[in-house]
N, C-alpha and C positions, 0 to 999 in steps of 0.2 A: 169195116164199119163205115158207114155214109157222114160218122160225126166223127171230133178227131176223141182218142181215148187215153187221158191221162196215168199212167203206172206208176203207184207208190204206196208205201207203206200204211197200215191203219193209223199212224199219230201223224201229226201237223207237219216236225222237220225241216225239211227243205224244201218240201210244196207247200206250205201252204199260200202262198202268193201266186203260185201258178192255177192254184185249184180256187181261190179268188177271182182272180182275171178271168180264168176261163167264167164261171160265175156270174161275172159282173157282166161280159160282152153275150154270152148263152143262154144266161138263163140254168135249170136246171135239168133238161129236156136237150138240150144243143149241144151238148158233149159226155163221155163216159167217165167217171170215176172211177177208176178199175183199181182196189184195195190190194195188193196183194201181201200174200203169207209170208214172214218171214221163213219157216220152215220150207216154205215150197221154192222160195227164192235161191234159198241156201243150196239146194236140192240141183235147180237148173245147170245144166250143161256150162260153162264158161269157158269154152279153149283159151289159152292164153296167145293165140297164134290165129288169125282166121280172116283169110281172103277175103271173104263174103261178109267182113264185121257188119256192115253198113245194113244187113236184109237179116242181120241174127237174132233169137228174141227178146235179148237184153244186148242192147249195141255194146254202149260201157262195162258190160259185167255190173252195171252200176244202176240204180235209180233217185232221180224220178227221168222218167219218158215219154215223150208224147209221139201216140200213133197218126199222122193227119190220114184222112180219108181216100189221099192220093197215092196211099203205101209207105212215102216217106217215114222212120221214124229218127225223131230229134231226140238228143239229149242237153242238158245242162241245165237247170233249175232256173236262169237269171236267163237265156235264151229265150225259156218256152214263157216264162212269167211276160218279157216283153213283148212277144210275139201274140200273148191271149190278150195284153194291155192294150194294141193296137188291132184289135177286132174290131168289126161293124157286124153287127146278128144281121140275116139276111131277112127277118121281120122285125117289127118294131121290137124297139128299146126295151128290156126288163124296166120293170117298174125301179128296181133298186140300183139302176145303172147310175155310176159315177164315172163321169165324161175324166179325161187325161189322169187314168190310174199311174200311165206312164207318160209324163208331160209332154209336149210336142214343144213349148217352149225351150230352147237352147243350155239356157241356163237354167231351169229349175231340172233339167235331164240332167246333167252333168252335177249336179246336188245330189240327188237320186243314185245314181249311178254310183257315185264315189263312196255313199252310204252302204251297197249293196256290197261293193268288193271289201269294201272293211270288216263287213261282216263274214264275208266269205274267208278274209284273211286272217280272221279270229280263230275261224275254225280248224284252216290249213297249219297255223303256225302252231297250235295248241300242243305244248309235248303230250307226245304219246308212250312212250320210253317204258318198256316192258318189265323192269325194275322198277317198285315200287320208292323205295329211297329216293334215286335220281329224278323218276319224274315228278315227287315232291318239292324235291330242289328245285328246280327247273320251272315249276309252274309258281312257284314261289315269286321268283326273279322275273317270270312273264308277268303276273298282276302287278308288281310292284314297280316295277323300272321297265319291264319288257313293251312289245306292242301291244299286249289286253291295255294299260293303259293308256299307253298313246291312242289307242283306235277308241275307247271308252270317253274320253276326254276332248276329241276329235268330232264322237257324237255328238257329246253333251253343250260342245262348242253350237256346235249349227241347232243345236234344237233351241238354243239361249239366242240366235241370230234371230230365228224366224220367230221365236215368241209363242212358239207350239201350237196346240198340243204337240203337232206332228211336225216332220224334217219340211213342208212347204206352209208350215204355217196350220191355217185352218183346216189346209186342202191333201185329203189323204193321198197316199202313192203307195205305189211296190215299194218303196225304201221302207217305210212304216212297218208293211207287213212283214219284211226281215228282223226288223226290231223285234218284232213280236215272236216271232218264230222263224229261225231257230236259237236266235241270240235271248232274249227273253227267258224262252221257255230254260236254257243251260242255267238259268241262275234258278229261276222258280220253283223248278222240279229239281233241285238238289244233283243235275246230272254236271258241273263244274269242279269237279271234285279238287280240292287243294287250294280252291278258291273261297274265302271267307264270307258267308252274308253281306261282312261291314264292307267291303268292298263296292259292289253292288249297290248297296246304298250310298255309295258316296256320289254315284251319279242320279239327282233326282228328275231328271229331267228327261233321260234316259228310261228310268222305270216309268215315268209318267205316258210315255209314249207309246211304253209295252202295252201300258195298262189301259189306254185309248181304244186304241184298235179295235178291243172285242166290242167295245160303247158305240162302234161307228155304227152307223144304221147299214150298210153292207154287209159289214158282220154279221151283228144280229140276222137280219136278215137271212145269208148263208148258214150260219147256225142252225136256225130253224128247219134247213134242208140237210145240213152233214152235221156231225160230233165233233170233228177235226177238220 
């Protein structure tokens, strides 16, 4: 392909800040949205062993990935989000373009940044524990005393620094769009399982921020082009 081609899932996930970026620096014309099946995904080849990873058609066995036009393909969600956040389109600007989706300033990166892996580390740490009993237990003790709260609280911290809506204030970022998805979506859509409503709400500032996002005129905008 002459544009680079994004791979992932029909719902939001872990792209959607990639599929934003890309969006914002593209346009929707300037790179591929390639949906794909989970049944077909399920389906593909995965050796567990393979010389050639790097040129195979799911590098990680994993998605999301982006194909560039020079064959390379990348993986990691927080990679490809920063790498479409530092684009220039090679015509003019999208009308709906928002300049330092990924700040260039030092310290509003390093805000950013630290919001993304929290979120990531929400994810990583979350038991998963194949016994239903234990992973009860367990996610009990993660909301309550564990890192969901430390990392929730941590949010709710910085979003109470900058005065909101969003993690820089007025001015949207890839951090935000983590907030919204995938972290957001785990409470919204009931997928947090062992996690209580009242929790979630105990961070408001946190949900406000979820709840921003789609309000951004980027958003919108995007929406008007994709579903997710």
């Amino acid at each position: 392909a002459s544009v680079p081609t994004l791979h992932y899932f029909a719902f939001r996930g872990r792209a959607l800040a990639c599929r934003v970026a890309l969006f914002n620096a593209l346009g929707k014309d300037g790179w591929v949205d390639n949906r794909v099946s989970l049944p077909r995904f399920k389906k593909a080849p995965k050796p567990e062993q393979n010389p050639d990873r790097v040129n195979s058609e799911y590098v990680t066995n994993n998605l999301p990935q982006l194909d560039l036009p020079c064959g390379t393909k990348v993986t990691q969600s927080h990679a490809i989000a920063r790498y479409a956040a530092k684009l220039s389109p090679a015509s003019e600007l999208p009308t709906h373009h928002v300049p330092d989706l990924y700040p260039s300033d030092p310290r509003k990166a390093l805000v950013v940044d630290e919001a993304i892996a929290i979120v990531d580390q929400i994810l990583l740490l979350t038991p998963k524990d194949d016994d239903s009993a234990t992973r009860a237990k367990k996610r009990e003790q993660y909301y309550q005393s564990g890192f969901l709260r430390v990392a929730m609280e941590v949010l709710e911290g910085r979003l109470k620094q900058s005065g909101g809506p969003y993690l820089l204030g007025k001015q949207l970022s890839l951090a935000d769009l983590y907030v919204r998805a995938p972290l957001g979506d785990l409470f919204d859509l009931n997928q947090f399982e062992g996690v209580p409503p009242e929790f979630y709400a105990s961070f408001p500032r946190v949900q406000a921020c979820a709840a921003a996002v789609p309000e951004h005129p980027l958003l919108k905008t995007y929406h008007e082009n994709y579903k997710s």
